[in-house]
MMTF fields as JSON, N, C-alpha, C and O atoms, coordinates in Angstrom:
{
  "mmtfVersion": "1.0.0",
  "mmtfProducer": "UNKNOWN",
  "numBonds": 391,
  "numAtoms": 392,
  "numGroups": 98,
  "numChains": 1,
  "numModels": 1,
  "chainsPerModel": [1],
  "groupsPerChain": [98],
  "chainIdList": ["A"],
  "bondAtomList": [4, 2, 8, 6, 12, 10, 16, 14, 20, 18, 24, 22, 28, 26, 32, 30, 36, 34, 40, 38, 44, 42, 48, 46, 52, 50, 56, 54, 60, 58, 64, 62, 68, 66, 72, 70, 76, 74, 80, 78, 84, 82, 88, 86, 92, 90, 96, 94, 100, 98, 104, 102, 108, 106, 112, 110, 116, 114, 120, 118, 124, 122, 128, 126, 132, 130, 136, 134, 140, 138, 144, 142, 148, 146, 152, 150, 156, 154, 160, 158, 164, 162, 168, 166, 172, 170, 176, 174, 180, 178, 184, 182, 188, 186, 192, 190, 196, 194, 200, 198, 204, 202, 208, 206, 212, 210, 216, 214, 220, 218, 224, 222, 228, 226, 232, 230, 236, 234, 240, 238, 244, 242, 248, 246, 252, 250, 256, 254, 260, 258, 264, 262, 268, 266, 272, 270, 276, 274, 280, 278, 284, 282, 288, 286, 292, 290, 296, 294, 300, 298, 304, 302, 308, 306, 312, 310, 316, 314, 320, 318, 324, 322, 328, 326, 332, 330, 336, 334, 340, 338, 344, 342, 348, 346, 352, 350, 356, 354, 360, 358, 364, 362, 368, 366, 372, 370, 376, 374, 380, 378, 384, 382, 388, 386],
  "bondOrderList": [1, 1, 1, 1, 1, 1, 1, 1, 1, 1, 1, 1, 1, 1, 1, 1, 1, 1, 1, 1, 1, 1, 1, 1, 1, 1, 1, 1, 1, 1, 1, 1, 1, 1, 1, 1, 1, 1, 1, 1, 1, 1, 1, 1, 1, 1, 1, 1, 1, 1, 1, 1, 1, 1, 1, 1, 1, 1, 1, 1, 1, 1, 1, 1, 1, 1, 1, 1, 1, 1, 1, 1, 1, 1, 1, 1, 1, 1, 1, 1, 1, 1, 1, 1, 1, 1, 1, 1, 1, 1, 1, 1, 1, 1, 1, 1, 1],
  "groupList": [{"groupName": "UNK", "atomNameList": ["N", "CA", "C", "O"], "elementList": ["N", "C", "C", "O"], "formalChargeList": [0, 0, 0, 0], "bondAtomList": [1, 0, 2, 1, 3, 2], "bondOrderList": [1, 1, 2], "singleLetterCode": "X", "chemCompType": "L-PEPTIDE LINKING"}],
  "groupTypeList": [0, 0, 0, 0, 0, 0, 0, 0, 0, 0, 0, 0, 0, 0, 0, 0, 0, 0, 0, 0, 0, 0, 0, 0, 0, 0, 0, 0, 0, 0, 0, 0, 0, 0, 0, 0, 0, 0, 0, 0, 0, 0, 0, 0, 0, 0, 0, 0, 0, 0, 0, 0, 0, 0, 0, 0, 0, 0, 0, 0, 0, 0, 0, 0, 0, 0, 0, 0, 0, 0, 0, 0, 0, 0, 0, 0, 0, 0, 0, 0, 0, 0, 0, 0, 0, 0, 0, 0, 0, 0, 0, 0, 0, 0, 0, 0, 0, 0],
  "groupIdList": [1, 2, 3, 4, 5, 6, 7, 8, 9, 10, 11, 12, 13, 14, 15, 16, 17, 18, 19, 20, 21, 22, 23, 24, 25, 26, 27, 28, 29, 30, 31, 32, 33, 34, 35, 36, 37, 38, 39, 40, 41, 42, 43, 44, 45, 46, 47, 48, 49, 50, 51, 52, 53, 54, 55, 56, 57, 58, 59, 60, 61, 62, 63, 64, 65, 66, 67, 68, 69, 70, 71, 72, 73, 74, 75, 76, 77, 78, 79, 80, 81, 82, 83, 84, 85, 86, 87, 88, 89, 90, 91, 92, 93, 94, 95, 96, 97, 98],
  "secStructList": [7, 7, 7, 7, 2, 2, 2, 2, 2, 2, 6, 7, 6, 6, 6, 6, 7, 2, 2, 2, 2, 2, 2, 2, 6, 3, 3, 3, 3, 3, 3, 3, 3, 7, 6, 6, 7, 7, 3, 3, 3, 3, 3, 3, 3, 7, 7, 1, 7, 1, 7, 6, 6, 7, 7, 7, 7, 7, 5, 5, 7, 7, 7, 5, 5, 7, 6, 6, 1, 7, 5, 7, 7, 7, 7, 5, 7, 6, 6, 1, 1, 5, 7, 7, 5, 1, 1, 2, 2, 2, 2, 2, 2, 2, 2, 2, 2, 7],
  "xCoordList": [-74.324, -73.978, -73.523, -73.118, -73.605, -73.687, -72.371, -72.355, -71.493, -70.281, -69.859, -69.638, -69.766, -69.948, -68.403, -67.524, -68.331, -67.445, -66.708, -65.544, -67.761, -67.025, -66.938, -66.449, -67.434, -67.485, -65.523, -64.681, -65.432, -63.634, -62.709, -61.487, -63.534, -62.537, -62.492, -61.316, -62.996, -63.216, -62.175, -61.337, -61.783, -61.13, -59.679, -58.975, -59.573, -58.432, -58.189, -58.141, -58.079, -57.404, -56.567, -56.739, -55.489, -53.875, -54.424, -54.428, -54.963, -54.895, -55.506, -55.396, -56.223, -56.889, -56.794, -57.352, -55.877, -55.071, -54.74, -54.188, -54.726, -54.692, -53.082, -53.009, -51.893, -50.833, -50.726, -50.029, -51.234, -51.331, -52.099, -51.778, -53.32, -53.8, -52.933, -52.991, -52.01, -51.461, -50.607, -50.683, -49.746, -48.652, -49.252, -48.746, -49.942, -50.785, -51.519, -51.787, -51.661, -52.408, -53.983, -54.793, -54.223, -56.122, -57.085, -56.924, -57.739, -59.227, -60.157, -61.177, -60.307, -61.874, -61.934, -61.348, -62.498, -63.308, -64.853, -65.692, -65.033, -65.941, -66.035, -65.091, -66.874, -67.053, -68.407, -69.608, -67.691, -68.842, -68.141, -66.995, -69.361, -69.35, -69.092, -69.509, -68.619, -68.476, -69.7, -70.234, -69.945, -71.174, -70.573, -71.073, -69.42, -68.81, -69.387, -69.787, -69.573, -69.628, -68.863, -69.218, -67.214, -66.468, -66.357, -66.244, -66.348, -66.014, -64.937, -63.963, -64.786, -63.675, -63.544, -64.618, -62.262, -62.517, -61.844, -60.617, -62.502, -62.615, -61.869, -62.47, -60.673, -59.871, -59.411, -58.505, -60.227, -59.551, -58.251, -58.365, -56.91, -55.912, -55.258, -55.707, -54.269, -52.958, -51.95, -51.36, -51.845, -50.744, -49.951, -49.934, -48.764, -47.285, -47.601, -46.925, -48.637, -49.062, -47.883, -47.173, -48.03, -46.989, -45.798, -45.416, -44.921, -43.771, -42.704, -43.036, -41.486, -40.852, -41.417, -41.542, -41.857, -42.591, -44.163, -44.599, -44.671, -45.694, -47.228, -47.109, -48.21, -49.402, -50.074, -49.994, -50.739, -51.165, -52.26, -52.867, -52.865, -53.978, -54.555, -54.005, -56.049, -56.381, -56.819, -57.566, -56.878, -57.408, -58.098, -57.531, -58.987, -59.31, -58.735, -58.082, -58.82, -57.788, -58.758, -59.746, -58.348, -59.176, -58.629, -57.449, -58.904, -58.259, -59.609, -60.569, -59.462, -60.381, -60.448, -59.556, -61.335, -61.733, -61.758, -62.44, -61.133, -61.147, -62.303, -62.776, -62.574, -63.741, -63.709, -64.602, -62.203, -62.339, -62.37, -62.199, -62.653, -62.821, -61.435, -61.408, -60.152, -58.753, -58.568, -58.982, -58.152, -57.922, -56.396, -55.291, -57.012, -56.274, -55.064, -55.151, -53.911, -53.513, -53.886, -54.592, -53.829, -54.192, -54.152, -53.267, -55.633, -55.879, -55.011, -54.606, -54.579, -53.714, -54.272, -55.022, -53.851, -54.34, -53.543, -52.459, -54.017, -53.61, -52.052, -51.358, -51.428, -50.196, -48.909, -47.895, -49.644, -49.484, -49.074, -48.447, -49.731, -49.707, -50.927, -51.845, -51.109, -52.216, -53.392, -52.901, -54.911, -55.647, -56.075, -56.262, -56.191, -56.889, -57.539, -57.39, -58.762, -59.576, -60.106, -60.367, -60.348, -60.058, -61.266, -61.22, -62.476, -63.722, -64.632, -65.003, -65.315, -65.981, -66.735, -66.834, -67.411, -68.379, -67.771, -68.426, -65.965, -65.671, -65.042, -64.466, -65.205, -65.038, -66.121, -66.221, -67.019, -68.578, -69.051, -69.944, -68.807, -68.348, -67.795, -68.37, -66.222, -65.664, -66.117, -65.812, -66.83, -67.454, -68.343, -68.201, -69.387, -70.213, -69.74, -70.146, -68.707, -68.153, -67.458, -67.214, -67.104, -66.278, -67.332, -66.943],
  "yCoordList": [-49.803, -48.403, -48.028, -48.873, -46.76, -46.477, -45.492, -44.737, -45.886, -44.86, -44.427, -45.262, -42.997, -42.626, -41.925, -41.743, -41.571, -40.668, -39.902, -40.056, -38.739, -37.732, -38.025, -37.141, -39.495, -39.635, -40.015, -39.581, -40.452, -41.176, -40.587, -40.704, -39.772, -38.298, -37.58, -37.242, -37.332, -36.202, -37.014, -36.204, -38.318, -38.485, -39.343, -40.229, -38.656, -39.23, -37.865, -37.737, -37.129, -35.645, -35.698, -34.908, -36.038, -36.191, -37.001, -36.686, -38.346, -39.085, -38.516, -39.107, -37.417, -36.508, -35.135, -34.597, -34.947, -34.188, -33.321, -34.236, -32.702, -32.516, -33.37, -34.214, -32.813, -33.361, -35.142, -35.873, -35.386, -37.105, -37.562, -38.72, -36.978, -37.426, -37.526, -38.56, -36.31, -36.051, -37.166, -38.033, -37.236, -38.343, -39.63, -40.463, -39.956, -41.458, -41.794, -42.918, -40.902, -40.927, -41.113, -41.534, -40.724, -41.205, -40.314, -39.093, -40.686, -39.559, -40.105, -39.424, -40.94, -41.157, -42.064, -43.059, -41.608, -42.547, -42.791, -41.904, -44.185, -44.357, -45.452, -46.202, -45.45, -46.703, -47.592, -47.322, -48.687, -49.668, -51.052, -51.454, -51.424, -52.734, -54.11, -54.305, -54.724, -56.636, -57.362, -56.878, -58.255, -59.293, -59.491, -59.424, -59.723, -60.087, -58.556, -58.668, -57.404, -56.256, -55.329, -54.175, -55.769, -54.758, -53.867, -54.182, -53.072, -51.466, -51.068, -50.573, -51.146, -50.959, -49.415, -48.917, -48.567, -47.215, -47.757, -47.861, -48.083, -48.328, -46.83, -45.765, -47.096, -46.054, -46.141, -46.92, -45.024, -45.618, -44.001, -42.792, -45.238, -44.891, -45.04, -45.92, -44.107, -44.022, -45.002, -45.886, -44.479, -45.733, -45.98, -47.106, -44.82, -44.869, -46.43, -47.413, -46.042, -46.678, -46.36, -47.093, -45.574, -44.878, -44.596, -43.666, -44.942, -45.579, -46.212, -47.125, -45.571, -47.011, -46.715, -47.624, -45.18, -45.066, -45.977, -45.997, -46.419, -46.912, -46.021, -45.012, -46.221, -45.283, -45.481, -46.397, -43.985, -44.548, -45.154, -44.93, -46.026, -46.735, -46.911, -47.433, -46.554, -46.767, -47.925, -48.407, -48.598, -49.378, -49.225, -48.438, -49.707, -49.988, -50.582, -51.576, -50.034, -50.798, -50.742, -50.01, -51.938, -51.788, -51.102, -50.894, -50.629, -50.562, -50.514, -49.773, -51.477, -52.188, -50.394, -49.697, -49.877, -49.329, -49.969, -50.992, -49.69, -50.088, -49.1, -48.01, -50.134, -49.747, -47.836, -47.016, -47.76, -46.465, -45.462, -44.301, -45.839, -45.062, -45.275, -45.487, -45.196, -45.238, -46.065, -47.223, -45.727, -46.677, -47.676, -47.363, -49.197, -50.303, -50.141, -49.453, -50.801, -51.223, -51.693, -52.657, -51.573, -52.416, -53.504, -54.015, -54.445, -55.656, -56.488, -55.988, -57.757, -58.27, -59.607, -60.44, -59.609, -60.924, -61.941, -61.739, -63.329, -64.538, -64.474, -65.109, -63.574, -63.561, -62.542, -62.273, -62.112, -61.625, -59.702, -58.856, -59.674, -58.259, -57.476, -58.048, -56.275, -55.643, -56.172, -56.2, -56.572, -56.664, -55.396, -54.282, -55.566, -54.728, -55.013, -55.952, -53.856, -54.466, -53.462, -52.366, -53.593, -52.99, -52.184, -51.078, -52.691, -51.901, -51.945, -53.093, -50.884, -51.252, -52.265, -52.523, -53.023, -54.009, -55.084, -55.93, -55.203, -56.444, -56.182, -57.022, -54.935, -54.673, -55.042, -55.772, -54.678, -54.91, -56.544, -57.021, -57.031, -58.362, -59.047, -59.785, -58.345, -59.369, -59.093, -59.911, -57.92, -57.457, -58.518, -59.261, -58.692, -60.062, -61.014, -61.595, -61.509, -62.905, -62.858, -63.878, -61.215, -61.484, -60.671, -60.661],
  "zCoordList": [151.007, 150.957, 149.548, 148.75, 149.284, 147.372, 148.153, 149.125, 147.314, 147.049, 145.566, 144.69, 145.36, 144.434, 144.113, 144.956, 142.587, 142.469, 143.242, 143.61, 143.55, 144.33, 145.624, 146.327, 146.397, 147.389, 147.384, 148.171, 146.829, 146.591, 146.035, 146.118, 145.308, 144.772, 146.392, 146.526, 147.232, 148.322, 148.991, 149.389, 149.338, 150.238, 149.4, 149.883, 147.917, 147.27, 146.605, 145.382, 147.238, 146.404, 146.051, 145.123, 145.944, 145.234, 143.965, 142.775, 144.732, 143.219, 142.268, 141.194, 142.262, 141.514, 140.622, 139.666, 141.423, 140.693, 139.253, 138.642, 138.749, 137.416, 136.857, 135.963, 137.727, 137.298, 137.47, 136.766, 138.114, 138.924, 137.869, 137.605, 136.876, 136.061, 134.738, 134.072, 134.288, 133.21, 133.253, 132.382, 134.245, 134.313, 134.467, 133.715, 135.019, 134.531, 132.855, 132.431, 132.354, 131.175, 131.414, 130.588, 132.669, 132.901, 132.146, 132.165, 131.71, 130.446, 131.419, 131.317, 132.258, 132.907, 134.07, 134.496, 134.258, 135.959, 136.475, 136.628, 136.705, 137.2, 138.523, 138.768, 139.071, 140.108, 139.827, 139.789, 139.663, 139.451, 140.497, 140.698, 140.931, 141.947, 141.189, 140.048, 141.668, 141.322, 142.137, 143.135, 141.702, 142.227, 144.028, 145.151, 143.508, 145.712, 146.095, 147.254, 145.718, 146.463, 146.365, 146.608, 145.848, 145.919, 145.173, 143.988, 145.364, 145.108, 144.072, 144.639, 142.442, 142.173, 141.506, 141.17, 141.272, 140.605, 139.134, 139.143, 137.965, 136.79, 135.748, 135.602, 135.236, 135.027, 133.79, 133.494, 132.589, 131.22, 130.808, 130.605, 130.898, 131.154, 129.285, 128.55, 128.839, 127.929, 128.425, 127.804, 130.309, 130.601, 129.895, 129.398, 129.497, 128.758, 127.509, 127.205, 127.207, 125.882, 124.45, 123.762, 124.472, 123.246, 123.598, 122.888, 124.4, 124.7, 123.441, 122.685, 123.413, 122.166, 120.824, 120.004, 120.485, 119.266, 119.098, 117.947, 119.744, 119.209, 119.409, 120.104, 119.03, 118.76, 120.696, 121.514, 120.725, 121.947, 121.856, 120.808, 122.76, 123.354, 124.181, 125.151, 124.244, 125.545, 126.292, 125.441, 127.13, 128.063, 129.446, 130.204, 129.816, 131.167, 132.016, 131.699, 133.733, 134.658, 135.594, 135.53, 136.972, 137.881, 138.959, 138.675, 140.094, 141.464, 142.278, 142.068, 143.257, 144.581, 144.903, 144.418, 145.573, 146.921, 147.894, 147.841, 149.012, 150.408, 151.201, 150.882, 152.577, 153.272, 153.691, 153.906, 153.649, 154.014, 153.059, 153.431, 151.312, 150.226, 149.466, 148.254, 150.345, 149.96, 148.656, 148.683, 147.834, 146.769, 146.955, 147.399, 146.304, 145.714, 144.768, 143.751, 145.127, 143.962, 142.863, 143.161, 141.473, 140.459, 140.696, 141.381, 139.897, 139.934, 139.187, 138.137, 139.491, 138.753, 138.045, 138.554, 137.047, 136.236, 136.519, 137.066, 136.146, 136.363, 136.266, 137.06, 135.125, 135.198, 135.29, 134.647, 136.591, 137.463, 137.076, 137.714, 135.871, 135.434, 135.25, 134.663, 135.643, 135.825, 134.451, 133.323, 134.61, 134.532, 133.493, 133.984, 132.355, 131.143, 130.304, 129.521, 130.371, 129.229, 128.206, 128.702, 126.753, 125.889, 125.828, 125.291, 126.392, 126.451, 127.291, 127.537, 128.012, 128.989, 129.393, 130.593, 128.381, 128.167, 128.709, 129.318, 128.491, 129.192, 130.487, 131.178, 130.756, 132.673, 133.058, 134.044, 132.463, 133.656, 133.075, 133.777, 132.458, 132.178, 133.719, 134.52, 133.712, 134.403, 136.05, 136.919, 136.337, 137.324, 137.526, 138.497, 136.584, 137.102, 137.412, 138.418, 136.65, 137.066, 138.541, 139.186, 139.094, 140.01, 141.353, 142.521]
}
C-alpha cells in the first residue's frame, strides 16, 4: 500500500499545524519507506539548533508511521538519542540498510 504525504497529514492535523511546525523548527516533510517496509515521516528540522547562542542547523529526523498513519516517536540511535542525519542521501542510505 503507497501512503503518501497528505495521506498522514489528513489523519495528523495538529502535528501539522502552522504553530506545531514553528515550535518544532520543521522546513520539510516527506515519507519514504525502509527495505523492512516501514513507513517513516522524514523531517528536516532547526530542532532548537541555535540554542546557547550557537548558529542554527539543520538536520534530518525519523518518525516510524504506524499502521493506522499515526505517527512514531523519534528513532533512536545506538545511543540512545534521536537518530540524525545531516543530508538526505544518508537517510535514504540508512533506509536501505534498515
Amino acid at each position: 500500500m503507497t501512503t503518501t504525504l497528505a495521506d498522514v497529514r489528513r489523519a495528523n492535523t495538529n502535528w501539522f499545524s502552522r504553530s506545531n511546525k514553528r515550535f518544532f523548527g520543521d522546513c520539510g516533510y516527506k515519507v519514504l519507506t525502509a527495505k523492512s517496509g516501514q513507513k517513516y515521516l522524514v523531517r528536516l528540522s532547526g530542532a532548537w539548533s541555535d540554542m546557547f547562542g550557537r548558529p542554527k542547523s539543520y538536520n534530518y529526523y525519523l518518525n516510524p508511521i504506524n499502521p493506522d498513519l499515526s505517527i512514531g516517536t523519534l528513532v533512536d540511535g545506538p545511543d540512545g538519542c534521536p537518530l540524525k542525519f545531516a543530508d538526505l542521501d544518508d537517510v535514504k542510505e540508512w533506509l536501505r540498510d534498515n
